[in-house]
PDB file of N, CA, C and O in Angstrom:
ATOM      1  N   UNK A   1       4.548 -11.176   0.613  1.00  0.00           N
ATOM      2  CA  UNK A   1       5.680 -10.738   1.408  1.00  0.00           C
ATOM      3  C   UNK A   1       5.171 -10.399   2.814  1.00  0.00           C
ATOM      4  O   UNK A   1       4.453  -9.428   3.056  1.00  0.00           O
ATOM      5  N   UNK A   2       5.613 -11.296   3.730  1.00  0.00           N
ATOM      6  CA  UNK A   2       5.366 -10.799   5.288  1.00  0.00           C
ATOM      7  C   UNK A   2       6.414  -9.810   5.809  1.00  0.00           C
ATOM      8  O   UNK A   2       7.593  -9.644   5.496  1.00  0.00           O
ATOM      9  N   UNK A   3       5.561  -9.161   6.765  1.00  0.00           N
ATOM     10  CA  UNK A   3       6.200  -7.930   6.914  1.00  0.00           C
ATOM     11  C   UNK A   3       6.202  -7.339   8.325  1.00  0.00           C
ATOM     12  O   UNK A   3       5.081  -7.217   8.818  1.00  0.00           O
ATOM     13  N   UNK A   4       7.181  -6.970   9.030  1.00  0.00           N
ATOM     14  CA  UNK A   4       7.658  -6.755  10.567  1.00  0.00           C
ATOM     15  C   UNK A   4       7.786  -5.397  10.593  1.00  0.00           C
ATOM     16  O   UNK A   4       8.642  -4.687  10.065  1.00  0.00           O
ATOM     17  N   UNK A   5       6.629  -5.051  11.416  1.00  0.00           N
ATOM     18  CA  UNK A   5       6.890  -3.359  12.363  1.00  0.00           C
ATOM     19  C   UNK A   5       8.274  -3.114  13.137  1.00  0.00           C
ATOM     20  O   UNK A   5       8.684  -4.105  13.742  1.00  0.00           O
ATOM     21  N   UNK A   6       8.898  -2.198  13.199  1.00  0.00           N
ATOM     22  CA  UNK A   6       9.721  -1.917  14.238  1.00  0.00           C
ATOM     23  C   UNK A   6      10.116  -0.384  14.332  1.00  0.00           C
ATOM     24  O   UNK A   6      10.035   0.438  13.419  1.00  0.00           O
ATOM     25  N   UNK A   7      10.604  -0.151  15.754  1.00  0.00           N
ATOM     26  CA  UNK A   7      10.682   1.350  15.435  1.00  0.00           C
ATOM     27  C   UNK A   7      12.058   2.193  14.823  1.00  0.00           C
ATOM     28  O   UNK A   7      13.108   1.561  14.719  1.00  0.00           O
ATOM     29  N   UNK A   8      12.027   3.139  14.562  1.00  0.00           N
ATOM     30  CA  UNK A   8      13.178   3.698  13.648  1.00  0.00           C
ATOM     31  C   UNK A   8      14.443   3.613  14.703  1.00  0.00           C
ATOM     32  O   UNK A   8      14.339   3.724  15.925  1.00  0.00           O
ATOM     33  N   UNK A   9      15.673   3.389  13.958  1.00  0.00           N
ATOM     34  CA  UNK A   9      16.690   2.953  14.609  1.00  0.00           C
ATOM     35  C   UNK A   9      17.802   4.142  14.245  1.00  0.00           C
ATOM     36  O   UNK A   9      18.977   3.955  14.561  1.00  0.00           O
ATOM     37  N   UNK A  10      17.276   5.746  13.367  1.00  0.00           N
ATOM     38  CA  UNK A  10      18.102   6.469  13.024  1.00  0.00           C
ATOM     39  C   UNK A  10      18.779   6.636  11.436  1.00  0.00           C
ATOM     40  O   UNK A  10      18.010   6.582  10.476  1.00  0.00           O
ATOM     41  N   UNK A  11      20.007   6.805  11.256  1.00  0.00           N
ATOM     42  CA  UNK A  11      20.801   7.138  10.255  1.00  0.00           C
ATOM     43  C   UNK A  11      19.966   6.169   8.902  1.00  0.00           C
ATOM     44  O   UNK A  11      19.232   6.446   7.953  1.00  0.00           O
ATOM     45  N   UNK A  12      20.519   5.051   9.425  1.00  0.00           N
ATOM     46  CA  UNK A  12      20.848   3.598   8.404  1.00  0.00           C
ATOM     47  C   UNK A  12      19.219   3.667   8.325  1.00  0.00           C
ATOM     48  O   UNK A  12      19.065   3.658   7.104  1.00  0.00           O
ATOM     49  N   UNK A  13      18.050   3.724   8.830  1.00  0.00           N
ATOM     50  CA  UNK A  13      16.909   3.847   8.469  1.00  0.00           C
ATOM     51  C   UNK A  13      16.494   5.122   7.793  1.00  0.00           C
ATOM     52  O   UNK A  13      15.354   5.051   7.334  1.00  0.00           O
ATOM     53  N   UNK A  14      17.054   6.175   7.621  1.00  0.00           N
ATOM     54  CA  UNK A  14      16.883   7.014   7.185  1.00  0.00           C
ATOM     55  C   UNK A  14      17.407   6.903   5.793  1.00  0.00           C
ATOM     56  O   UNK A  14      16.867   7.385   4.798  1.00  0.00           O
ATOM     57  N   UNK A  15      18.415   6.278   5.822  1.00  0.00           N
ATOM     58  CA  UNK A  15      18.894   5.869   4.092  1.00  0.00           C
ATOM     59  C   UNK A  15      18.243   5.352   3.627  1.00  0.00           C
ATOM     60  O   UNK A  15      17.541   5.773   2.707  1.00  0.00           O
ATOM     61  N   UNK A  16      18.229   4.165   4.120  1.00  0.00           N
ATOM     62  CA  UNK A  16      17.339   3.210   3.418  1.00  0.00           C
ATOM     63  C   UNK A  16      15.646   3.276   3.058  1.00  0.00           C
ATOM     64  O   UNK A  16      15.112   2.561   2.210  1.00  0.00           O
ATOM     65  N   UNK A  17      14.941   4.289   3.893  1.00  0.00           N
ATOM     66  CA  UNK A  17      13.888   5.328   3.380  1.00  0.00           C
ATOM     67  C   UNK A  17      14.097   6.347   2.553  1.00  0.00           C
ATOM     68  O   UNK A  17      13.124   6.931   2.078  1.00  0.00           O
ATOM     69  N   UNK A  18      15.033   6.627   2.327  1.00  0.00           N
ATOM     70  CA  UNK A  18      15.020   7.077   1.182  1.00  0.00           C
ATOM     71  C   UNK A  18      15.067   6.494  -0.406  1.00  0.00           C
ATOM     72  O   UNK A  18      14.449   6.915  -1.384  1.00  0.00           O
ATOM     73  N   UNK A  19      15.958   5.448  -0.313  1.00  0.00           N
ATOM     74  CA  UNK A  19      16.193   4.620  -1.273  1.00  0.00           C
ATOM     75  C   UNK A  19      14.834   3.827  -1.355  1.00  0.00           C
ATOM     76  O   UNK A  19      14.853   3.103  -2.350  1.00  0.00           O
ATOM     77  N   UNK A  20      14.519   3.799  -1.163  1.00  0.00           N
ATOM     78  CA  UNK A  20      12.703   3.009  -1.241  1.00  0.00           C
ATOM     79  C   UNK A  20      12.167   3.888  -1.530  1.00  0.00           C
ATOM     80  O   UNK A  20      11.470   3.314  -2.368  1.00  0.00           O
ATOM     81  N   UNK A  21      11.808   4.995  -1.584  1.00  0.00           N
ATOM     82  CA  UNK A  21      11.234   5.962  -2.181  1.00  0.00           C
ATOM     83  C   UNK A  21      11.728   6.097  -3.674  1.00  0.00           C
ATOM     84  O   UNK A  21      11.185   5.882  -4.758  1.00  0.00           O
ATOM     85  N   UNK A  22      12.769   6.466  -3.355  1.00  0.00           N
ATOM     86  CA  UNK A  22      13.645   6.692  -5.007  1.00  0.00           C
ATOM     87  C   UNK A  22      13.425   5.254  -5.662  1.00  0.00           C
ATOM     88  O   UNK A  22      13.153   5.339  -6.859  1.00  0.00           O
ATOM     89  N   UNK A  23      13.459   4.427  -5.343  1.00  0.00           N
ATOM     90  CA  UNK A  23      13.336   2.790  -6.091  1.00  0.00           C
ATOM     91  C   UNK A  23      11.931   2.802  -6.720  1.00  0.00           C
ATOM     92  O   UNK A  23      11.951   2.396  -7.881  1.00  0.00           O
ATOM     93  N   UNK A  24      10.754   3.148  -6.279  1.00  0.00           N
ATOM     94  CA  UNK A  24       9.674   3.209  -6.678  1.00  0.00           C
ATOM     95  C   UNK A  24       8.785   4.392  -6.565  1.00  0.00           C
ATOM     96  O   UNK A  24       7.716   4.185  -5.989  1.00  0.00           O
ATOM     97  N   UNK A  25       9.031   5.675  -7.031  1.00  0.00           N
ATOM     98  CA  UNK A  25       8.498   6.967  -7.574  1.00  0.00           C
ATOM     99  C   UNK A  25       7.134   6.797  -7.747  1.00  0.00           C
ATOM    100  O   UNK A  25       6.201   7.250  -7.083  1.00  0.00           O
ATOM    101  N   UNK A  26       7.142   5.967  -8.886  1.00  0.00           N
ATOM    102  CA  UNK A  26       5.614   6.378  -9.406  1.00  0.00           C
ATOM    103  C   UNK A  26       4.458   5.382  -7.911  1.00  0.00           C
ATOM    104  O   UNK A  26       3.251   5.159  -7.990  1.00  0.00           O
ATOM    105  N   UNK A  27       4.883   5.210  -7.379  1.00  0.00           N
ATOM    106  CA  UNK A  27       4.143   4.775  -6.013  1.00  0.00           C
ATOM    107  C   UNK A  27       4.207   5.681  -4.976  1.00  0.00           C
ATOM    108  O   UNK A  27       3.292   5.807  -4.162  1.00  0.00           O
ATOM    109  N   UNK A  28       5.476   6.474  -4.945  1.00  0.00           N
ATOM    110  CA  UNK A  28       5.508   7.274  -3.685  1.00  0.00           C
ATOM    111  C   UNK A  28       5.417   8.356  -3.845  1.00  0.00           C
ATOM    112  O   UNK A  28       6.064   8.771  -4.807  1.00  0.00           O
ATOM    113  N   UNK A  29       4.850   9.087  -3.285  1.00  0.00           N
ATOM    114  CA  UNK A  29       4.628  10.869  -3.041  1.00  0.00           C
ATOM    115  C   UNK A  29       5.961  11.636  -2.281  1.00  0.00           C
ATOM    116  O   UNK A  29       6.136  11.226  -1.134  1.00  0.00           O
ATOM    117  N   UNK A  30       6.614  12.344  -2.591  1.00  0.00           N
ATOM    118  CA  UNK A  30       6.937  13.742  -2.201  1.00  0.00           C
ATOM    119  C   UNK A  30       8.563  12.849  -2.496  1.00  0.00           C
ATOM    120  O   UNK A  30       9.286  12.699  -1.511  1.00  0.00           O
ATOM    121  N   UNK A  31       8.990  12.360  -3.722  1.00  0.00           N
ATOM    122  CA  UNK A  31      10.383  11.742  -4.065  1.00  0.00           C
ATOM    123  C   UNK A  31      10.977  13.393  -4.113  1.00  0.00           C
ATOM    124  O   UNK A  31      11.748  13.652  -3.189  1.00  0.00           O
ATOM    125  N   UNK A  32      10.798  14.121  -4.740  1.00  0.00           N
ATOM    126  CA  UNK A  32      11.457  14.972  -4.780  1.00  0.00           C
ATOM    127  C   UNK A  32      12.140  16.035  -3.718  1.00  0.00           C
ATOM    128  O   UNK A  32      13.223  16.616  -3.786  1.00  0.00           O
ATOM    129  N   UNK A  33      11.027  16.077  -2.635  1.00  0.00           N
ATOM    130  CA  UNK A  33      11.339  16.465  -1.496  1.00  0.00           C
ATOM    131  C   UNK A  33      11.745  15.962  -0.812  1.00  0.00           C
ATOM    132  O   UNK A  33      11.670  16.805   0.082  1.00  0.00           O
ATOM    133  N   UNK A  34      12.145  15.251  -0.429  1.00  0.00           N
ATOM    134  CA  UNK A  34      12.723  13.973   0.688  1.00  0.00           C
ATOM    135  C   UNK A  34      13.780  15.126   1.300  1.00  0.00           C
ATOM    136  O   UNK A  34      13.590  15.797   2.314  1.00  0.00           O
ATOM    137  N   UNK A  35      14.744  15.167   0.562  1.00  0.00           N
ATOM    138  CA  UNK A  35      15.585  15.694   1.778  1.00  0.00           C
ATOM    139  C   UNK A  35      14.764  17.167   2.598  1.00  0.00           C
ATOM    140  O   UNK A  35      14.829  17.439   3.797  1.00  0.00           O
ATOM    141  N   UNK A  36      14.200  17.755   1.781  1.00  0.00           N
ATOM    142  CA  UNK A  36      13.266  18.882   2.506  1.00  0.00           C
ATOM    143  C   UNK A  36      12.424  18.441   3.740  1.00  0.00           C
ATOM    144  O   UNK A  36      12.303  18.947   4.856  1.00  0.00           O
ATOM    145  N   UNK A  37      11.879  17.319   3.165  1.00  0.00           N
ATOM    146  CA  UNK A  37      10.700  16.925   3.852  1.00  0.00           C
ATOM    147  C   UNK A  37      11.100  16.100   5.667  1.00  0.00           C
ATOM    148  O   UNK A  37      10.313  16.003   6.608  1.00  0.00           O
ATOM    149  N   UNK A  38      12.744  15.581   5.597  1.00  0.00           N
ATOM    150  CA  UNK A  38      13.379  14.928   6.274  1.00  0.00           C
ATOM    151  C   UNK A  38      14.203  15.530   7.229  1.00  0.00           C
ATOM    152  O   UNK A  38      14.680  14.872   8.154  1.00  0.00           O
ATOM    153  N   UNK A  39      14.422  16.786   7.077  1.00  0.00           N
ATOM    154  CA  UNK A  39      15.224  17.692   7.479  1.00  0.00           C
ATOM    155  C   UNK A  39      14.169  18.841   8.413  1.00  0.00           C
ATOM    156  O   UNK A  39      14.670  19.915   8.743  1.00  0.00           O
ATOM    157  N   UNK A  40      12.430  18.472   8.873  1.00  0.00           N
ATOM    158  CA  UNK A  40      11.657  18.298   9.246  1.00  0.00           C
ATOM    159  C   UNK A  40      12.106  18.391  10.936  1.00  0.00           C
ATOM    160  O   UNK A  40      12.723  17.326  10.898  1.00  0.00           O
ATOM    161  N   UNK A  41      12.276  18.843  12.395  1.00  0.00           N
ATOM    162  CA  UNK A  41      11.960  19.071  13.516  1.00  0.00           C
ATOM    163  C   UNK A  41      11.513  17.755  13.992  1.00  0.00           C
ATOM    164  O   UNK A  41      11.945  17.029  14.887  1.00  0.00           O
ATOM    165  N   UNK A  42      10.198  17.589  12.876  1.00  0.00           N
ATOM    166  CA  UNK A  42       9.546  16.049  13.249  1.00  0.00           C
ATOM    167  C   UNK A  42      10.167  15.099  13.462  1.00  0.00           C
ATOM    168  O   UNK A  42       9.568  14.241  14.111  1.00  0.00           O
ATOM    169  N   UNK A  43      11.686  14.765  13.025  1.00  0.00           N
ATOM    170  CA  UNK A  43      12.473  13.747  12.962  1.00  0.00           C
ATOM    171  C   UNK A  43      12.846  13.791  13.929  1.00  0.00           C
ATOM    172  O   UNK A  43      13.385  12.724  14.222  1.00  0.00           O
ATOM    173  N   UNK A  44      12.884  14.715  14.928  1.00  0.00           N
ATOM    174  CA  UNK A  44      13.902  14.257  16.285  1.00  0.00           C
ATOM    175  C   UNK A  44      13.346  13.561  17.394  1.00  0.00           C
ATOM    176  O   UNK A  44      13.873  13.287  18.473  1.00  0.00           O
ATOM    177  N   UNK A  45      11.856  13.241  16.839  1.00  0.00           N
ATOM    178  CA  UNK A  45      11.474  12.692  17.815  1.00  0.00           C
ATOM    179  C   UNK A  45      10.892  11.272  17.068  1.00  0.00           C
ATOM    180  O   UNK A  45       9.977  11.218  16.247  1.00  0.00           O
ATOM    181  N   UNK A  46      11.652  10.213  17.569  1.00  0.00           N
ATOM    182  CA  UNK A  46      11.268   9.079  16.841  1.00  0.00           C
ATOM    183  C   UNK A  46      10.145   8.310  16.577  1.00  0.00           C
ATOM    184  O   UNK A  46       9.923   7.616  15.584  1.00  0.00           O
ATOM    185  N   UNK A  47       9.252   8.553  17.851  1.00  0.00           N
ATOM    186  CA  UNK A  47       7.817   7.904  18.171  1.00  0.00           C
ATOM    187  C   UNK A  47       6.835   8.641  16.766  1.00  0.00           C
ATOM    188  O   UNK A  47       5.658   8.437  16.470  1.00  0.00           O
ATOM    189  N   UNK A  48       7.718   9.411  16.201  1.00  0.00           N
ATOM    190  CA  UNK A  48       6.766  10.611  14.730  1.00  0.00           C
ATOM    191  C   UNK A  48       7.237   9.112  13.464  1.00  0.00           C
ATOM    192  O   UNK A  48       6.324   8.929  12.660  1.00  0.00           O
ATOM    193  N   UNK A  49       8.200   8.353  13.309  1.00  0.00           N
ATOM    194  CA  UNK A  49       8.307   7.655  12.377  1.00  0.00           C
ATOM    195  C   UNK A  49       8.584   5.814  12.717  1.00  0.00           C
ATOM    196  O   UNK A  49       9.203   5.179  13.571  1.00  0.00           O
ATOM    197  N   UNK A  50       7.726   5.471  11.503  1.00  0.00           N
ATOM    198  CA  UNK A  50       7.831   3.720  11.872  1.00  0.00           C
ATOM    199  C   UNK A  50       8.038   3.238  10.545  1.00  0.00           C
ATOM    200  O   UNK A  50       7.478   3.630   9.522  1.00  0.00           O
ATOM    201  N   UNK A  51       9.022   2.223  10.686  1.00  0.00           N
ATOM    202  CA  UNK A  51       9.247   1.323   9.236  1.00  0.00           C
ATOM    203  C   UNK A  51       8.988   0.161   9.095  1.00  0.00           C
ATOM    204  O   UNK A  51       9.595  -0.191  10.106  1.00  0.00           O
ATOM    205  N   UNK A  52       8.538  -0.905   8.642  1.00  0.00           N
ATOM    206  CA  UNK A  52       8.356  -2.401   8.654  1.00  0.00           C
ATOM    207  C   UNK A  52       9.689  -2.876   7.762  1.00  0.00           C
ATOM    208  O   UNK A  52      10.240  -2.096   6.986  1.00  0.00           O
ATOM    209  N   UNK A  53      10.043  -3.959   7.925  1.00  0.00           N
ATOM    210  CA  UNK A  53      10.811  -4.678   6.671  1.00  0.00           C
ATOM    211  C   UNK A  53      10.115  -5.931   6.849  1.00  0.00           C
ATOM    212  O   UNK A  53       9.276  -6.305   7.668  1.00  0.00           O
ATOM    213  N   UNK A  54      10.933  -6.720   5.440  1.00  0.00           N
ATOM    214  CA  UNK A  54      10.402  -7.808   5.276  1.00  0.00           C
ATOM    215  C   UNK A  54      10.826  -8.654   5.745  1.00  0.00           C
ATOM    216  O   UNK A  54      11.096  -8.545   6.941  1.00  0.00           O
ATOM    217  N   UNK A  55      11.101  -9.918   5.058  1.00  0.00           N
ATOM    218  CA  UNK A  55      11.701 -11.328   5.995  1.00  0.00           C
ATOM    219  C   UNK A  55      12.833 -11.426   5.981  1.00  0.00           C
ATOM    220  O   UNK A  55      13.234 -12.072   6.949  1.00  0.00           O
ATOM    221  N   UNK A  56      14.066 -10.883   4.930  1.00  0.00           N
ATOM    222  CA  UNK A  56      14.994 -10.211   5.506  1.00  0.00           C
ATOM    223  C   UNK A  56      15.895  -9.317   5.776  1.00  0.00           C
ATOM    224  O   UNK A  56      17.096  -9.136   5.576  1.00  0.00           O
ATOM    225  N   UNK A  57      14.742  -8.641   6.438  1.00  0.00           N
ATOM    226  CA  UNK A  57      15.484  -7.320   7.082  1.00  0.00           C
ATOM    227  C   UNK A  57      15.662  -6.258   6.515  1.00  0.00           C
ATOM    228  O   UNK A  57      16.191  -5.283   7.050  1.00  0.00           O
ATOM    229  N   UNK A  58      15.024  -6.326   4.744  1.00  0.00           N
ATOM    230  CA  UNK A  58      15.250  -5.027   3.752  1.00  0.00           C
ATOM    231  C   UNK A  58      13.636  -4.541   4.152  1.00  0.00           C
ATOM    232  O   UNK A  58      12.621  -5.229   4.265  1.00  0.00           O
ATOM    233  N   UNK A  59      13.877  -2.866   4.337  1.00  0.00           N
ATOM    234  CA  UNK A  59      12.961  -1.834   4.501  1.00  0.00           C
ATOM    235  C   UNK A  59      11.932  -1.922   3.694  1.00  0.00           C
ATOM    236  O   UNK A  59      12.302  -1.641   2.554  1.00  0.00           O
ATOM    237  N   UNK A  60      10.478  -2.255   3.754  1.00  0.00           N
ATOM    238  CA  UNK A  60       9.775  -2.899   2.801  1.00  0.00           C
ATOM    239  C   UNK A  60       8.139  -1.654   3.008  1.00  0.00           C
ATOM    240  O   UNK A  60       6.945  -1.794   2.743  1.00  0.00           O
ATOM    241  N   UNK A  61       8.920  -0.592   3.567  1.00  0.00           N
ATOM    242  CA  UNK A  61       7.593   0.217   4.009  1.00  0.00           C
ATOM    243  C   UNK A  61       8.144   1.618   5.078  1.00  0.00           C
ATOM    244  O   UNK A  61       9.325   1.462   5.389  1.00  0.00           O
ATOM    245  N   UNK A  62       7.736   2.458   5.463  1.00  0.00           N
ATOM    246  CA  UNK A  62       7.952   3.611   6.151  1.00  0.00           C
ATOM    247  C   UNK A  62       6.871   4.765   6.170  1.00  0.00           C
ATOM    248  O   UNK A  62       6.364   5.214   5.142  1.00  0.00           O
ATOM    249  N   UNK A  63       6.500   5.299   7.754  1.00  0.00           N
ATOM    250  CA  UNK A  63       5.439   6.268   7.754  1.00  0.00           C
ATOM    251  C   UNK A  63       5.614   7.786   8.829  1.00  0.00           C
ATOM    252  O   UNK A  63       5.129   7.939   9.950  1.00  0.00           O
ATOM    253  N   UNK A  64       6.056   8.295   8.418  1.00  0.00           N
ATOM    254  CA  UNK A  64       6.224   9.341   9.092  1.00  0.00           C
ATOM    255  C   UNK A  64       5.298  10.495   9.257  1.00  0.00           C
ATOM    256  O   UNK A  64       4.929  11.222   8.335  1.00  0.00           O
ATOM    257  N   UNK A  65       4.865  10.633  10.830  1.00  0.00           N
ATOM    258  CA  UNK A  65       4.254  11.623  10.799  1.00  0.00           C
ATOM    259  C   UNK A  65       4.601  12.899  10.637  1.00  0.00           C
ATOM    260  O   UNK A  65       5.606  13.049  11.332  1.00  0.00           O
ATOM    261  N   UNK A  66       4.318  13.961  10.079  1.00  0.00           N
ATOM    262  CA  UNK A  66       4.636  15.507   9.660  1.00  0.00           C
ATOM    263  C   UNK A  66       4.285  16.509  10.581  1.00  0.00           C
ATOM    264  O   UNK A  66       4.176  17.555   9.940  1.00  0.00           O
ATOM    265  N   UNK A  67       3.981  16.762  12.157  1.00  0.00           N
ATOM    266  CA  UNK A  67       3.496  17.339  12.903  1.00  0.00           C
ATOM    267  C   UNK A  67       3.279  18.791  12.039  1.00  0.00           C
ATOM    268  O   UNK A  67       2.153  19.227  11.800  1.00  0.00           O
ATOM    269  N   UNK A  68       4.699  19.562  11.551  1.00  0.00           N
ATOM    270  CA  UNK A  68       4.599  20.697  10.827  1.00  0.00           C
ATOM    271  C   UNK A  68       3.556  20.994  10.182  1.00  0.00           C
ATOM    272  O   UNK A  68       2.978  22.047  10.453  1.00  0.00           O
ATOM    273  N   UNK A  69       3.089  20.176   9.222  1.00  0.00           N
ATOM    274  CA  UNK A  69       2.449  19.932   7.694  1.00  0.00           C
ATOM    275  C   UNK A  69       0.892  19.112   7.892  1.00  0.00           C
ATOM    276  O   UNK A  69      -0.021  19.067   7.068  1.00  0.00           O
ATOM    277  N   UNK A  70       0.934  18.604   9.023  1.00  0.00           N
ATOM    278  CA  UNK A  70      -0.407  18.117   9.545  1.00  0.00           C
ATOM    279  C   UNK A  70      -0.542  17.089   7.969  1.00  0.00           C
ATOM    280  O   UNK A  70      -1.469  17.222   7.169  1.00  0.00           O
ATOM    281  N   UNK A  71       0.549  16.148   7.819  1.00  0.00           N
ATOM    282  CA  UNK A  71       0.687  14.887   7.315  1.00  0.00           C
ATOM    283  C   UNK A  71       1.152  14.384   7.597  1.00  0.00           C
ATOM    284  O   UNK A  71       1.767  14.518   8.655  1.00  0.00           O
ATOM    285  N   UNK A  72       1.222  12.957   6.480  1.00  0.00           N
ATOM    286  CA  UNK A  72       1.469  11.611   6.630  1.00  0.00           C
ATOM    287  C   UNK A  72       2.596  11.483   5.731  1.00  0.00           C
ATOM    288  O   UNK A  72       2.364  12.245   4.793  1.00  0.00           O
ATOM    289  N   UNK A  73       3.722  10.884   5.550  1.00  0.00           N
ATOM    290  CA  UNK A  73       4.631  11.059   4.544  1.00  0.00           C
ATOM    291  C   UNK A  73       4.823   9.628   4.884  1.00  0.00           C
ATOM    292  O   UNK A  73       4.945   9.273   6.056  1.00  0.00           O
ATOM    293  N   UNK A  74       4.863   8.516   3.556  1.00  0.00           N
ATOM    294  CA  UNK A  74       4.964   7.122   3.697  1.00  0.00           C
ATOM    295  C   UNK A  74       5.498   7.024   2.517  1.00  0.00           C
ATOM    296  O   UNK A  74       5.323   7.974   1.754  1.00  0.00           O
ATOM    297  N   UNK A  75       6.335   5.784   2.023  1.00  0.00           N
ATOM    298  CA  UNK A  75       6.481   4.812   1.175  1.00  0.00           C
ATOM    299  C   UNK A  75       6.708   3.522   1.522  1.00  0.00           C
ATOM    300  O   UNK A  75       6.941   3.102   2.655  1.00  0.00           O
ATOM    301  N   UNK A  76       6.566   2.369  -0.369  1.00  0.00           N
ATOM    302  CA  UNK A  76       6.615   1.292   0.503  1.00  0.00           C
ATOM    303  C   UNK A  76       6.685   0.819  -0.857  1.00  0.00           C
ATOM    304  O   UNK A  76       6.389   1.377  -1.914  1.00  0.00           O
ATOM    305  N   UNK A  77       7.211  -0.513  -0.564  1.00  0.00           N
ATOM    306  CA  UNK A  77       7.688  -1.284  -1.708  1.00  0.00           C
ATOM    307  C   UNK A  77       5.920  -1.697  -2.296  1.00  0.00           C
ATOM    308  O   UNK A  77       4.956  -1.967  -1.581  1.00  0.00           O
ATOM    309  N   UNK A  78       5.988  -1.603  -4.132  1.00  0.00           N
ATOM    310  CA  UNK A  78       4.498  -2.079  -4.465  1.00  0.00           C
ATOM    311  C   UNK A  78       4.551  -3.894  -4.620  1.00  0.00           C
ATOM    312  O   UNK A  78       4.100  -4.449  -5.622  1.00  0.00           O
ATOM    313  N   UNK A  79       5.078  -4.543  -3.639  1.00  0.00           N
ATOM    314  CA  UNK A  79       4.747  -5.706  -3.756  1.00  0.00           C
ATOM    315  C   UNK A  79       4.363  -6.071  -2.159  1.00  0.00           C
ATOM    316  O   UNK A  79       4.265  -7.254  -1.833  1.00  0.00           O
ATOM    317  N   UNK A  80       4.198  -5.224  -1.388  1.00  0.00           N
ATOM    318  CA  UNK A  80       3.788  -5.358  -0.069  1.00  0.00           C
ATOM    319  C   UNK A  80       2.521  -4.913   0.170  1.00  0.00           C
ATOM    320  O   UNK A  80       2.307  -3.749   0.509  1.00  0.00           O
ATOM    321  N   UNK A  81       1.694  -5.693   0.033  1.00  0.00           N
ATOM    322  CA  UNK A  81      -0.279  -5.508  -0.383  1.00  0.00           C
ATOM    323  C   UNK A  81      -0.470  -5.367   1.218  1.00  0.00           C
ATOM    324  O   UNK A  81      -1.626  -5.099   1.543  1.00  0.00           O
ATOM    325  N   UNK A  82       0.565  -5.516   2.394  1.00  0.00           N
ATOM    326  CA  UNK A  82      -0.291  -5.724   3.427  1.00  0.00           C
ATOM    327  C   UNK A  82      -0.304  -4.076   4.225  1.00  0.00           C
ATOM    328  O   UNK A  82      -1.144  -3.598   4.987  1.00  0.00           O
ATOM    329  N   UNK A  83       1.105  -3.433   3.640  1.00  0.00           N
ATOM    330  CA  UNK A  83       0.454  -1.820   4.166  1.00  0.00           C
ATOM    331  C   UNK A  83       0.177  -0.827   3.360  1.00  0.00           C
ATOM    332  O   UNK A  83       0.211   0.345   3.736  1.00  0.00           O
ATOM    333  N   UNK A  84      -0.234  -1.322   1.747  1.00  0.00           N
ATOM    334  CA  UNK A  84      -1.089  -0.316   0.827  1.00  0.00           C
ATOM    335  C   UNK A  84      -1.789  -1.590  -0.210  1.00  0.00           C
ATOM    336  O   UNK A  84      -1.248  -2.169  -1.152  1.00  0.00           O
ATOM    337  N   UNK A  85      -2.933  -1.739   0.253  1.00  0.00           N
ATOM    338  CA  UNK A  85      -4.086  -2.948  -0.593  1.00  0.00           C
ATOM    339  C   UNK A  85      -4.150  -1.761  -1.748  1.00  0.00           C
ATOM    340  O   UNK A  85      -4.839  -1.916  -2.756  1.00  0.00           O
TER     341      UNK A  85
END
């Protein structure tokens, strides 16, 4: 699966990071917190989060930095080897 950087575009990326998380749990860290974790200061500034999709156009990855928490908060579909080998 090839896969396209772009930067966060808001709402509709924010859903759809979530739902990629929830779609594949046992791959992603902090499913349970999401809305905690999203509701974050960090979000208002967009250059803190980046998503890739795939070829078309479904959200195939997401990485948000945590300034608060001095982390990394990511998920990503497990058939996309090119942003978690």
């Amino acid at each position: 699966m090839k896969v396209t950087q772009k930067a966060f575009s808001g709402p509709n990326d924010l859903q759809a990071m979530t739902a990629l998380a929830n779609d594949f749990p046992y791959e992603n860290l902090h499913v349970a917190d999401l809305s905690y974790r999203f509701s974050s200061w960090a979000m208002d500034f967009p250059e803190n989060i980046q998503v890739w999709t795939d070829d078309d156009g479904k959200l195939a990855g997401w990485a948000f930095m945590q300034s608060p928490f001095w982390a990394i908060d990511y998920a990503y579909h497990p058939e996309v080897s090119e942003l978690h080998p």
